[in-house]
C-alpha positions in Angstrom: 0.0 0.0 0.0 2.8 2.4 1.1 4.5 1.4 -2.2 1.5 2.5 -4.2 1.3 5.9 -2.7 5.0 6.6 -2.5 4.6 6.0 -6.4 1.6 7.8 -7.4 3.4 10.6 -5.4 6.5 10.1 -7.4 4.5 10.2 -11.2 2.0 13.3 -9.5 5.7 15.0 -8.7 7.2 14.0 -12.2 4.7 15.5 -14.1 4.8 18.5 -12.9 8.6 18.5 -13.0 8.0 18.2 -16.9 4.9 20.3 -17.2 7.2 23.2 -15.6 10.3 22.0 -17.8 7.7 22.6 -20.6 7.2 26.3 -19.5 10.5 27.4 -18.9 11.2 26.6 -22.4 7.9 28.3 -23.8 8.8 31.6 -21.3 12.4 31.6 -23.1 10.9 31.4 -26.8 8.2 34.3 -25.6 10.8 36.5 -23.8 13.1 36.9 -27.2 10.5 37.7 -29.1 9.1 40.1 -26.3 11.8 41.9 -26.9 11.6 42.0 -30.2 7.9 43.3 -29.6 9.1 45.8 -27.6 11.4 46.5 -29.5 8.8 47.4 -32.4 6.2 48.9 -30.8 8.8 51.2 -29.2 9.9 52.1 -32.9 6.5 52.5 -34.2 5.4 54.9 -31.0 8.8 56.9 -32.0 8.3 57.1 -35.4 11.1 54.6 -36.4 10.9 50.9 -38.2 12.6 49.0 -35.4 14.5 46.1 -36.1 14.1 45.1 -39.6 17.7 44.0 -41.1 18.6 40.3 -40.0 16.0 37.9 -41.3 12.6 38.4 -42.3 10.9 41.7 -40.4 13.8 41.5 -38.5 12.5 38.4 -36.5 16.0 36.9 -35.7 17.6 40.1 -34.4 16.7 39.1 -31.1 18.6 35.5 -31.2 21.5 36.7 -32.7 22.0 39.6 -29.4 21.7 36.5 -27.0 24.4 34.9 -29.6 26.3 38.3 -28.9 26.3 38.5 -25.6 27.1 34.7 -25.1 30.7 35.5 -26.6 31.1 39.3 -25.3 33.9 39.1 -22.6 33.0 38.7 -18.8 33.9 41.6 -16.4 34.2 41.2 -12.6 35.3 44.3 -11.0 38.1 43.6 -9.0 36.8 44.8 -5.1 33.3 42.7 -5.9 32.3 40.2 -3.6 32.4 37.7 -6.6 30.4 35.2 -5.1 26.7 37.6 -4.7 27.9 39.3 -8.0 27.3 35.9 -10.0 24.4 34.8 -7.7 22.1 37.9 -8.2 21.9 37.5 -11.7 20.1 33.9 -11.0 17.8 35.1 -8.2 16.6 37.1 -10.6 14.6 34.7 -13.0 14.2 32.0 -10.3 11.2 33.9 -8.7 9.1 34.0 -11.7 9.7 30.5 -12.5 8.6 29.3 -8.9 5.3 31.4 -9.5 4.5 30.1 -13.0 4.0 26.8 -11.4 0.6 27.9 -9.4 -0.8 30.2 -12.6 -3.8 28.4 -14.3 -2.9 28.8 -18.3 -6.2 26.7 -18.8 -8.1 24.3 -17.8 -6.9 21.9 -14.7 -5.3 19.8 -14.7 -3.4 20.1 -17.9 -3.1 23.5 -18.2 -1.6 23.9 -14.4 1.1 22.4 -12.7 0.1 22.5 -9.2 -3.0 24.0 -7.6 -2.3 24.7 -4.0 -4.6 26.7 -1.4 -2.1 29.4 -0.7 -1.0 30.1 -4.6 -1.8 33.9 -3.8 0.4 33.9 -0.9 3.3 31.6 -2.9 3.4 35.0 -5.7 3.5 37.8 -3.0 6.3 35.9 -1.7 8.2 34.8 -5.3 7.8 38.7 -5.9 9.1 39.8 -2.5 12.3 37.6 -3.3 12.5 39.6 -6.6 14.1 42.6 -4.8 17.3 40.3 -3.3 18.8 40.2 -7.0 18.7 43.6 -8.3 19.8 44.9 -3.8 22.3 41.9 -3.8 23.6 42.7 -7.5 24.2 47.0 -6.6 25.9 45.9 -3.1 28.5 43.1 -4.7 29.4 45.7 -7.4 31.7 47.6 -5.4 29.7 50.3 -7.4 28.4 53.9 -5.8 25.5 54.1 -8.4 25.1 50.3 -8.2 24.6 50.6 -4.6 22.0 53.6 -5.0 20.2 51.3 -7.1 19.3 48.4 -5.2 19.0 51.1 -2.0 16.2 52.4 -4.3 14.8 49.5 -5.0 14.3 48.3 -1.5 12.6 51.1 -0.5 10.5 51.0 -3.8 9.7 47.5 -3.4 8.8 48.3 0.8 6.1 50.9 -0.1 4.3 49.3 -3.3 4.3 45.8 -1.9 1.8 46.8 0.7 -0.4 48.5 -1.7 -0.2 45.4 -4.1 -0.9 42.8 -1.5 -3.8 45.1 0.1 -5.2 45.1 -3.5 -5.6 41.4 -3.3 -7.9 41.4 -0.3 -11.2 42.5 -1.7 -10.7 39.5 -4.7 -9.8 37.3 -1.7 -12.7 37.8 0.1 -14.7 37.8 -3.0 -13.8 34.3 -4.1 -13.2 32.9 -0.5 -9.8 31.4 -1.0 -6.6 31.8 -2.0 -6.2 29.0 -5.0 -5.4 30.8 -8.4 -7.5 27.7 -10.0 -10.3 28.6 -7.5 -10.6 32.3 -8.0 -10.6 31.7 -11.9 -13.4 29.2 -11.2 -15.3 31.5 -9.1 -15.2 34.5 -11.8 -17.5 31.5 -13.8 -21.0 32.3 -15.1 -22.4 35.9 -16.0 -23.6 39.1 -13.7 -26.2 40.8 -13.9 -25.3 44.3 -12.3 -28.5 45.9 -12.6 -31.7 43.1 -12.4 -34.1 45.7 -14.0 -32.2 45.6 -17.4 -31.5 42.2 -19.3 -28.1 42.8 -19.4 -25.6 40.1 -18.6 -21.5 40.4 -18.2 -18.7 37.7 -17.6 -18.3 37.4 -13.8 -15.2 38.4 -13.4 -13.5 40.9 -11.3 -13.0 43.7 -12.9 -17.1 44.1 -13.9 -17.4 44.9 -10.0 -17.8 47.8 -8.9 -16.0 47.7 -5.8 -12.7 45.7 -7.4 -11.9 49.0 -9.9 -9.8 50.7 -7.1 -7.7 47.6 -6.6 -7.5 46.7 -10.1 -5.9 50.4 -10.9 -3.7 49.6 -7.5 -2.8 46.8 -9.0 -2.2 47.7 -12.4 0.1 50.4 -10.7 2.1 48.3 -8.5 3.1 46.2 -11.8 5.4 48.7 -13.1 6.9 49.6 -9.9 7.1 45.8 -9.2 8.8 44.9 -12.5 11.1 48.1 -12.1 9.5 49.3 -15.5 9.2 53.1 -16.6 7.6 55.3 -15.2 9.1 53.6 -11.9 12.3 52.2 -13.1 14.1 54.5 -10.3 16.8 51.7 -9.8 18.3 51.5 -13.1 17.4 55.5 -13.8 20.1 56.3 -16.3 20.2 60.0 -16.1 21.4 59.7 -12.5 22.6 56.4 -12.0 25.0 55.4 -15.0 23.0 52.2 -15.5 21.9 51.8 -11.8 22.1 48.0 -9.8 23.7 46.5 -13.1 26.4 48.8 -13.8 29.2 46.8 -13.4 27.6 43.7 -15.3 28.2 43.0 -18.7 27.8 39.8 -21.6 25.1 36.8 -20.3 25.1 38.4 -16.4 23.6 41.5 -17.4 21.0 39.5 -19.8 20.3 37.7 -16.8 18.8 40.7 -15.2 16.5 41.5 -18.3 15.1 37.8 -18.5 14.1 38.1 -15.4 12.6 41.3 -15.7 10.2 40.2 -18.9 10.1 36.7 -16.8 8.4 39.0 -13.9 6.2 40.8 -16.9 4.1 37.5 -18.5 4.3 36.6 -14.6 2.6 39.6 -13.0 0.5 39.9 -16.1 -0.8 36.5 -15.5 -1.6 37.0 -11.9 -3.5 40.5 -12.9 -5.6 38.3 -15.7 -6.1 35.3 -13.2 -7.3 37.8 -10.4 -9.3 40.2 -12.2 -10.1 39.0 -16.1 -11.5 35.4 -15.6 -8.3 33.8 -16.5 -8.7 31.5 -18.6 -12.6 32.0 -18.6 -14.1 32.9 -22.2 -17.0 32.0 -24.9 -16.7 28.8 -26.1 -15.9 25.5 -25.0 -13.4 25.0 -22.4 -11.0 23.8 -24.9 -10.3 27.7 -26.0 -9.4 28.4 -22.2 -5.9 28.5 -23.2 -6.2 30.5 -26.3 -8.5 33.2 -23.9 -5.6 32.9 -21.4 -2.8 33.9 -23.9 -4.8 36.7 -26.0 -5.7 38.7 -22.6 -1.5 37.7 -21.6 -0.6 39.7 -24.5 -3.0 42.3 -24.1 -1.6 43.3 -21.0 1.8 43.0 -21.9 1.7 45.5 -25.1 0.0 47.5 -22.6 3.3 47.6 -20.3 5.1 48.4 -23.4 2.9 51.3 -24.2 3.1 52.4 -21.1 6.8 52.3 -21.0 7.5 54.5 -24.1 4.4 57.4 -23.6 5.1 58.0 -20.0 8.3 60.2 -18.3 10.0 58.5 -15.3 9.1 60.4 -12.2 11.3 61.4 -9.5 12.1 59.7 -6.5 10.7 61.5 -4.4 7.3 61.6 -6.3 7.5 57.5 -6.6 7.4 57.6 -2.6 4.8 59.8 -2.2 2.8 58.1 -4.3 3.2 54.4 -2.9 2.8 55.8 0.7 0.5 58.9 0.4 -2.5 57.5 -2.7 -1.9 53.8 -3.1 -1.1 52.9 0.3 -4.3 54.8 2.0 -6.4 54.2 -1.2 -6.0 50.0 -0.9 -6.9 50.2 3.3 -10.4 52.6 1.9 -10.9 49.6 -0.1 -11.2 46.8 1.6 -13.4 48.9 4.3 -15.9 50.0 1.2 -15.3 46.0 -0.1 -16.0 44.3 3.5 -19.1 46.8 3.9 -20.7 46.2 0.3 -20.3 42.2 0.8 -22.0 42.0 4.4 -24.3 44.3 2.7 -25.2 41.5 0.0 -24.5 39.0 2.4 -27.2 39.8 5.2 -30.0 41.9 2.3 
């Protein structure tokens, strides 16, 4: 009997070894060509063609820069502590991957490779780690702009985390639990926001009323999570050189920019799982993937749109921000939330 478990355990844990084998790989073909996106769009928004010289449309500029920077030379500065220089370019992909294994792309159980009851919990965490690479990275570097980097980022990562993870609640108590496959499952069905009018939407979170605030929080927090512009304070180049990577150079530095479009389809994912129905979508259930991956890539051109329209604010307008509107806006929240569901609760 003991046998039998111990090996249905071992196949259970297998398969989603593979299953997450299977993503990594997908998350490395989508990150080039991400780039290459960005890459793109940013020339289109500029009035410029982008990449368009090696291959067709320029499709294989991207592969041949990885190429590139496989064969640059490797610089260690010589007062670096040389172990945390090479680690923090690791620690900063590995978060993402860790949280890609509890994000429902479709359907369970094929589409996930593990559905726990404290998924929400294992991202907030994932992301939290995030911040040890890029702090870790601008303290090894021996580096005075490397080290006002990660400083920055610590503090940026101190004062939107609590306004990202405050944002959560109201879905939370919404859906009653903290499984990414259940809250998808709960957004199920259609909603009827006014019963007078024959007018029917897609349950999901962001056709409440009282998830809007959060979902702005939210969609806030993403930038300054993913050190993306406007909020890309750590690696500001007007001030800081290059910021927390300064000293890096060939495959370390590329290191830091996988993980940051790692932590964009990851963040992106968690905003569509909480707040767009995830996978949810007309059709049979077969299309849940397909309805998974077109709302993905909505959000991600939207970070790239966002990146090249906006200015980068100061620092001092980042913290006052996280502290002074998010912050206080989230706590309104989920007293305006709590009071609207014992409302509808006890009516």
């Amino acid at each position: 009997m003991n046998a039998l478990m111990d090996n249905q355990v071992f196949q259970v844990a297998l398969w989603a070894a593979v299953k997450l084998v299977i993503i990594l790989g997908i998350m490395l073909g989508v990150v080039t060509y991400l780039i290459y996106a960005e890459r793109k769009i940013c020339g289109h928004i500029q009035h410029r063609t982008g990449p368009n010289r090696v291959g067709p449309l320029g499709l294989l500029q991207t592969p041949l820069d990885v190429v590139k920077l496989l064969v640059k030379e490797e610089f260690t500065p010589a007062g670096a502590n040389k172990i945390l220089f090479h680690v923090a370019p690791i620690l900063a992909a590995f978060p993402a991957i860790a949280t890609f294994s509890v994000i429902p792309m479709g359907p369970p159980p094929t589409f996930v490779v593990t559905d726990i009851n404290v998924g929400i919990l294992l991202f907030l965490a994932m992301s939290s780690l995030g911040v040890y690479a890029i702090v870790l990275g601008g303290w090894s570097s021996n580096n005075k702009y490397a080290l006002l980097g990660g400083l920055r980022s610590s503090a940026q990562m101190i004062s939107y985390e609590l306004a990202m993870g405050l944002s959560i609640i109201p879905v939370l108590m919404r859906s009653g639990t903290m499984s990414l496959v259940g809250i998808v499952e709960h957004q199920a069905g259609t909603y009827r926001p006014f019963e007078s009018l024959p007018i029917a939407l897609p349950n999901w979170g962001i056709f409440h009323w009282y998830l809007w605030l959060p979902f702005v929080i939210f969609l806030i927090t993403m930038f300054a999570e993913t050190n993306r512009a406007p909020f890309d304070l750590p690696e500001a180049e007007g001030e800081l050189v290059a910021g927390f990577h300064t000293e890096y150079s060939s495959m370390k530095w590329a290191m830091f920019f996988l993980g940051e479009y790692m932590n964009m389809i990851v963040i992106s994912s968690i905003c569509v799982t909480l707040f767009f129905g995830g996978y949810l979508g007309p059709g049979p259930a077969s299309l849940g993937l397909l309805w998974y991956l077109v709302k993905l890539f909505a959000l991600l051109f939207f970070f790239i749109w966002v990146r090249w329209t906006f200015p980068r604010l100061r620092y001092d307008q980042l913290m006052n921000f996280g502290w002074k509107v998010l912050l206080p806006g989230a706590i309104a929240n989920i007293v305006i939330a709590t009071a609207w569901l014992w409302w509808r609760a006890n009516a």
